[in-house]
C-alpha positions in Angstrom: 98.7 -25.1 -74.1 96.2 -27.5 -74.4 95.3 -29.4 -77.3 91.9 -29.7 -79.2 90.8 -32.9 -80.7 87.2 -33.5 -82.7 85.7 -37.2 -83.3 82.8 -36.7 -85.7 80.7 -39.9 -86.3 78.7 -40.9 -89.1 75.8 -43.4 -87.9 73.6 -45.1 -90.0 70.6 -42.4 -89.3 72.5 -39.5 -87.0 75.7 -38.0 -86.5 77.1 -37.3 -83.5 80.2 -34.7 -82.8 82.4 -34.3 -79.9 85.2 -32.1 -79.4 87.7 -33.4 -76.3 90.7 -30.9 -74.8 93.5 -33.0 -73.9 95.8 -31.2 -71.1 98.4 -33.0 -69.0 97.2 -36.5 -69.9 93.6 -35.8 -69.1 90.9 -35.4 -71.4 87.8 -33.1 -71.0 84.6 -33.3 -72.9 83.7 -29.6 -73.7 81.5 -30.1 -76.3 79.2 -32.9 -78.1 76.1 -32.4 -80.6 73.6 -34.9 -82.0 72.0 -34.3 -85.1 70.2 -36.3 -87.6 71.5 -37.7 -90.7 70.4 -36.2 -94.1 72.9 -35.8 -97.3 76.3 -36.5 -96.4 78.3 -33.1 -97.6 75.7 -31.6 -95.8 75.1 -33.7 -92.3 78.7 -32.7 -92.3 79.1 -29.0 -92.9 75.7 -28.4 -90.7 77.2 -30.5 -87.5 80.9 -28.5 -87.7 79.3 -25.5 -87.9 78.1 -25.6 -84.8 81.2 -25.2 -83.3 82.2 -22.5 -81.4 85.1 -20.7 -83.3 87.2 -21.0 -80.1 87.0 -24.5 -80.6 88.0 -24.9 -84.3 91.3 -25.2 -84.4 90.8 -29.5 -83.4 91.9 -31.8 -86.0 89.2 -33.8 -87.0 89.0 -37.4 -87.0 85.9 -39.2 -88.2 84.7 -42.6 -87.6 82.3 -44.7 -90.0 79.4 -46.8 -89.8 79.6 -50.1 -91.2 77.1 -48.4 -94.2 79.4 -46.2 -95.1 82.4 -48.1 -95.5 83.6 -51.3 -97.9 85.3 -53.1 -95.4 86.1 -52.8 -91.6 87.4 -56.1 -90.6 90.2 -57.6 -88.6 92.1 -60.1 -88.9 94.8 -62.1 -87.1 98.5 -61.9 -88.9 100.3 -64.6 -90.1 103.4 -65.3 -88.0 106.5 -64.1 -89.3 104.7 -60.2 -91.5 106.5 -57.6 -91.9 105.0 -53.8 -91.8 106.1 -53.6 -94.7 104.7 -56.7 -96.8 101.4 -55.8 -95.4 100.9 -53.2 -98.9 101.2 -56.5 -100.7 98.6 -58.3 -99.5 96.2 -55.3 -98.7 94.7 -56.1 -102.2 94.5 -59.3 -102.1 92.3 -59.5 -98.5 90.0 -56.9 -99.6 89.3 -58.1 -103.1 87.8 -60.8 -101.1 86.1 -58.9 -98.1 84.8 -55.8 -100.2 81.4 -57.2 -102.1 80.4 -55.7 -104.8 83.3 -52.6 -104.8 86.0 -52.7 -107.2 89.6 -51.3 -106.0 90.0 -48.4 -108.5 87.0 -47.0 -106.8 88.4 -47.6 -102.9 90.4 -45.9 -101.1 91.6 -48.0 -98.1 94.8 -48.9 -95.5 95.7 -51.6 -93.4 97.6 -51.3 -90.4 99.5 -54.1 -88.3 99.6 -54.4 -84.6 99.7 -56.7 -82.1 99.6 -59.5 -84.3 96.6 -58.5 -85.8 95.5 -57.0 -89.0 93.0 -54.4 -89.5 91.5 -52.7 -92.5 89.4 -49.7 -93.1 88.0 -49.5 -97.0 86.1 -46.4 -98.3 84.8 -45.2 -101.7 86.8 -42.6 -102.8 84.2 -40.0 -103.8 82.7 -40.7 -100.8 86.1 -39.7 -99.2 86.4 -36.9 -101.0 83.4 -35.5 -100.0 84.3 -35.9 -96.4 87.2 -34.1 -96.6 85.7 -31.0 -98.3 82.3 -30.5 -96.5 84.8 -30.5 -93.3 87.3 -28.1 -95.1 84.6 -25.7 -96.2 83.5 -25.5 -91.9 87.2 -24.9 -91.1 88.5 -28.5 -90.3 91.2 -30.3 -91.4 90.7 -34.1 -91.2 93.5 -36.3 -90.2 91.6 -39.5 -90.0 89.1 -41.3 -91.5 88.6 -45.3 -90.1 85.5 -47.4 -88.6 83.5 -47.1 -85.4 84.5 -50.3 -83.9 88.7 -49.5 -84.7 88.5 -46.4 -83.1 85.9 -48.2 -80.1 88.7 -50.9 -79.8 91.7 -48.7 -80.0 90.4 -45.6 -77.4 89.0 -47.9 -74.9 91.9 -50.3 -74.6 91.4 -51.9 -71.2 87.6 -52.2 -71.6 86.9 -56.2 -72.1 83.6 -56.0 -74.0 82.1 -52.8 -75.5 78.4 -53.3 -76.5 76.8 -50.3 -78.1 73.5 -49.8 -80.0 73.4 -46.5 -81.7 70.7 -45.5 -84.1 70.7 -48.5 -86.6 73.8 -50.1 -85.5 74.9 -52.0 -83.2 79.1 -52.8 -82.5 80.2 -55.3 -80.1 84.1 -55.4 -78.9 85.4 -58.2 -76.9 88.7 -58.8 -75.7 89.6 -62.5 -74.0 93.1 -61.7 -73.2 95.6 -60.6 -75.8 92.8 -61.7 -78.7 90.1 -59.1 -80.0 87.3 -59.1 -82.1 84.8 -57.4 -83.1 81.0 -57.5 -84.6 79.2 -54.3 -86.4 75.9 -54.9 -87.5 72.5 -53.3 -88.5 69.9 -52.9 -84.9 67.0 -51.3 -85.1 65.7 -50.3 -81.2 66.6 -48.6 -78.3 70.3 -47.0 -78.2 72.4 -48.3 -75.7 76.0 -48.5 -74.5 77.6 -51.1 -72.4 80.8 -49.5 -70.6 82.4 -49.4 -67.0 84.5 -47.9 -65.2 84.5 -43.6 -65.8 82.7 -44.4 -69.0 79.6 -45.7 -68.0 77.9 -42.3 -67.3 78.2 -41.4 -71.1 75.4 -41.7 -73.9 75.9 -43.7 -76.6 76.6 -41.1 -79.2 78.9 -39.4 -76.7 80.9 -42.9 -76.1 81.6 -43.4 -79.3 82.3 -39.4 -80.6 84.8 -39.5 -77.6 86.5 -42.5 -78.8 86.8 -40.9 -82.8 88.4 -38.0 -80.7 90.8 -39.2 -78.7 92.2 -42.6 -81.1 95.4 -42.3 -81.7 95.8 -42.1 -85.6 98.7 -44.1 -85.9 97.3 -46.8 -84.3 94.4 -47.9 -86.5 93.7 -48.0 -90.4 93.3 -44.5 -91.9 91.5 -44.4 -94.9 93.3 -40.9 -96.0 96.6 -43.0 -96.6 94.5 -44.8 -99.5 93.7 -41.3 -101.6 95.5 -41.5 -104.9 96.7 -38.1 -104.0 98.0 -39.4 -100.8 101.7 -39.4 -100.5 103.4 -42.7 -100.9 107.0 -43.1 -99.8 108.5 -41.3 -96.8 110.0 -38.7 -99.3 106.0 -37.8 -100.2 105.2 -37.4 -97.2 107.7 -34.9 -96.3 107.9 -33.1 -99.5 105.8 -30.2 -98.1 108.2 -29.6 -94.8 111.0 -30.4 -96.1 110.3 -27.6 -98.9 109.2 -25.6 -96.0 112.6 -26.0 -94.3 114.4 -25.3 -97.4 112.1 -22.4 -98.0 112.9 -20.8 -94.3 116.8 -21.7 -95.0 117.7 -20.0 -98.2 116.2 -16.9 -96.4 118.5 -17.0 -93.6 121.4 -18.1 -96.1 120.2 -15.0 -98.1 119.7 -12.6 -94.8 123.5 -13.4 -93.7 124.9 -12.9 -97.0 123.0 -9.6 -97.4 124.2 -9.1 -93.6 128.3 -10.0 -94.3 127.9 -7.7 -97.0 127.4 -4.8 -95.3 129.6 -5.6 -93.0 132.3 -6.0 -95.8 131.2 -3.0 -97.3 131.4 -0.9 -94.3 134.8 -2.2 -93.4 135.9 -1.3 -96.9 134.9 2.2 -96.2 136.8 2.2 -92.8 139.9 0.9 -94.4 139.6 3.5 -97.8 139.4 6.7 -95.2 142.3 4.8 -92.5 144.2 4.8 -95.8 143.4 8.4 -96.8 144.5 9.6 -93.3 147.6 8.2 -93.4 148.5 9.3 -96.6 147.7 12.5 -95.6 149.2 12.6 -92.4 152.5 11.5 -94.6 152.5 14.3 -96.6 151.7 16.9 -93.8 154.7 15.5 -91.3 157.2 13.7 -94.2 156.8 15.6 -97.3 160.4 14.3 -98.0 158.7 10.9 -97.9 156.3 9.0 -100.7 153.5 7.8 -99.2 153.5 3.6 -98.5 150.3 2.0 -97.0 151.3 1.0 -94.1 154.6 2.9 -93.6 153.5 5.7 -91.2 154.5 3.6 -88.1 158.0 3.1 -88.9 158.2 6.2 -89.8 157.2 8.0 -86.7 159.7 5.2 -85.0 162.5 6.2 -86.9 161.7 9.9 -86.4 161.8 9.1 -82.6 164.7 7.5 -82.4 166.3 9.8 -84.7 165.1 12.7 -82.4 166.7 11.0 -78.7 163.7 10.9 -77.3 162.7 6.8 -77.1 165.6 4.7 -76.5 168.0 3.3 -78.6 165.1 0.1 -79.1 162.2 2.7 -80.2 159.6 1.1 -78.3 158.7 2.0 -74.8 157.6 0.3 -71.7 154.4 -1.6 -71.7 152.8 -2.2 -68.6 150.9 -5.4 -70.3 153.6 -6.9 -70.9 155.2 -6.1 -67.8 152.3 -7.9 -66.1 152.2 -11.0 -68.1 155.7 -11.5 -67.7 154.9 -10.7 -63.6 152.2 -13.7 -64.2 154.2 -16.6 -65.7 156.9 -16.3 -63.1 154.6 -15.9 -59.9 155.1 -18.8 -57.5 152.1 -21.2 -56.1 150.2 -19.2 -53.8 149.2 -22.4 -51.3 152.8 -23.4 -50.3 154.2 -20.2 -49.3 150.5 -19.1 -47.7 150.6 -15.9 -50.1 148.3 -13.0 -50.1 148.2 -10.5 -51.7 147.5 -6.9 -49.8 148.3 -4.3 -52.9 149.5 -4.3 -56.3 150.0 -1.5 -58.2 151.3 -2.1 -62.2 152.2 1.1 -64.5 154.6 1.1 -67.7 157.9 2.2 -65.4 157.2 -1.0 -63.0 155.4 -1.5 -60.5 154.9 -1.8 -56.2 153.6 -4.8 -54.8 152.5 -5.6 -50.7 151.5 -9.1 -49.8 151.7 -11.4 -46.8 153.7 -14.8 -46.4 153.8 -17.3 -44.0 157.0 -17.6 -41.8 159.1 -21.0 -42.7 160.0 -23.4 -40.0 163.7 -22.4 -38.6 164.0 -19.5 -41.3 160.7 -17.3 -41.0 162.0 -15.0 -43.7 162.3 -18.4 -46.4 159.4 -18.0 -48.0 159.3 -13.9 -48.4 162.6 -14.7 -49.9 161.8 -16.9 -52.0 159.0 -14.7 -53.9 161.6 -12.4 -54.4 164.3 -14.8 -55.8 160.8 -16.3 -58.0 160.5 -12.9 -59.3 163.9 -11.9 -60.4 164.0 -15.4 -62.6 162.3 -12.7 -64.8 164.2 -11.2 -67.8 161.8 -8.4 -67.7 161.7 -7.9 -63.6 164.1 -6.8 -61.4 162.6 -7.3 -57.6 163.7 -5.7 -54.4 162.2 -6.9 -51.4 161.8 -5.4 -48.3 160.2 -7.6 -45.2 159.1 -7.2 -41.9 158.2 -10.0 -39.0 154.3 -9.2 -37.9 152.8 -11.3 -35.7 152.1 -14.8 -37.5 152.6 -13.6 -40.9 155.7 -12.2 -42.8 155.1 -8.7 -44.4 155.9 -8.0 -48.2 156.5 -4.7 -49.6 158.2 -5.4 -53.6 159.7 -2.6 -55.6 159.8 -4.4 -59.6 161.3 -1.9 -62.3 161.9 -2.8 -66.1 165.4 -5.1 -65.5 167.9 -3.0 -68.0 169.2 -4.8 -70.9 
């Protein structure tokens, strides 16, 4: 199934919108709007509304103008930072970079890669607003960072991105593994510097497809700065991980409901197996109290009692008969065995196969089934063997051996 991403940008006089579907590793423009920039809740609600409801289940990543946010720079790291020191020192870089903002009003994230640093700081009402005006059209927004991260990051192999977009201009330059960026107010003609596949697209569409298609995790999210935002990794999975709890307490709670019927209806089985012995007890032994579990012996006792089993009280069993027949049959391969007929009942059984005849004693290996058989305490084998052709016929009588 194919999946739906939406890049909504917020210039410094329009807003542009783009919706990619991402199937197989390619990714297909199928929808992009323009519109002009008036209050921000409602820029935003008008421009997602005009989304097909076909369309609206894309996650929604957005992308800011250098207006809208407090800081959007980049850095290179010092040598030797850790992931995670960079939380450390996020304050300490923006304090500095954010004019005129104070902290408790931000809401911003810095991510590490590549050696480089990069940060993304927003006001958090601002924020806020973002994320209800696209709530209220259906959206749910899973990042919030600058134009020229999400210009950079999409567009990796692209050495120098100029664009000029209502107000703004961003340039992006890459000299080999070193990248900067510049975003800066332009009034004039809106243009967009791009090659390759890229080159045929406007500059609203250029950079709407690059909000769509960044990869989240690889450039600063604003959304990680909320104060609502989850901190530590247990935060962040509270919500599935009580999900997951949620789904397996009702499956704990389905099997126990399901073992107890199953315990309840055995109980019932075993109360009326108990009531027909008992009764079957009283109707054949009346002489007899009834014991759980004493019918069987009884009925042996009777039988033997009466002459008809033998003196043992048990009679023949043709599964046993067979088993023993199994554990004393020889290896097929050496004597070239196969079997023709075998025919098991409780009294014994009949048995027609095929050997091969031995060098110097063609009746050695017929012979020797026989003798394998009779090692039996249970079998007692008598053979009967004929000469055809190139094989040696079989025919075995085997009767219960007499103790």
């Amino acid at each position: 199934m194919p999946r739906l991403h939406a890049g909504l940008v917020l210039g410094r006089r329009a807003i542009a919108l783009a919706v990619v579907e991402e199937r197989g590793g390619n990714r297909t423009l199928v929808f992009d709007r323009v519109a002009a920039r008036r209050e921000l809740g409602e820029s935003v609600r008008t421009a997602l509304s005009d989304v097909p409801a076909h369309l609206r289940r894309a996650d929604l990543r957005i992308a800011l103008s250098g207006g809208d946010v407090a800081c959007d720079d980049l850095w290179e790291s010092p040598q030797g930072l850790k992931p995670r020191e960079v939380a450390r020192i996020a304050p300490v870089l923006l304090e500095a970079r954010a004019a005129g903002e104070t902290l408790e009003d931000l809401s911003f994230d810095l991510s590490l890669e590549a050696g480089r640093l990069t940060a993304v700081a927003v006001r958090t009402e601002l924020l806020r607003t973002l994320v209800n005006a696209a709530g209220e059209a259906g959206f749910r927004v899973t990042l919030v960072t600058s134009i020229p991260a999400a210009l950079a990051t999409a567009f990796p192999t692209e050495p120098r991105i100029v664009l000029a977009w209502e107000g703004q201009e961003i340039e992006v330059k890459r000299e080999g593994i070193s990248l900067s960026w510049r975003s800066r107010p332009k009034d004039g003609a809106s243009g967009v510097q791009l090659e390759g596949s890229l080159r045929d697209l406007t500059p609203a569409q250029a950079i709407a497809f690059a909000a769509a298609t960044v990869n989240p995790e690889r450039v600063p999210n604003a959304l990680r700065g909320l104060p609502e935002a989850p901190r530590s990794f247990g935060e962040r999975c509270r919500n599935p991980l009580m999900a997951l709890t949620g789904t397996a307490a009702l499956l704990l709670v389905s099997l126990g409901l399901l073992f107890r019927a199953e315990m309840d209806r055995l109980g019932a089985e075993v109360k009326d197996a108990i009531q027909v012995e008992a009764d079957l007890v009283r109707r054949h032994f009346p002489e007899r109290k009834a014991v759980r579990g004493e019918l069987l012996r009884s009925v042996r006792d009777k039988l033997r009692d009466s002459g008809v089993a033998g003196a043992g009280g048990s009679s023949p069993s043709a599964f046993l008969f067979f088993a023993d027949l199994g554990k004393h049959f020889p290896d097929v391969e050496p004597l070239g065995l196969s079997i023709e007929a075998l025919d098991i009942t409780p009294d014994g059984g009949r048995m027609t196969a095929a050997v091969l005849p031995a060098p110097g004693d063609p009746l050695r290996n017929a012979s020797l089934l026989e003798a394998r058989l009779n090692e039996s305490v249970r079998i007692a084998a008598r053979g009967d063997f004929e000469i055809r052709g190139n094989d040696v016929q079989v025919r075995l009588k085997m009767d219960h051996r007499a103790k």
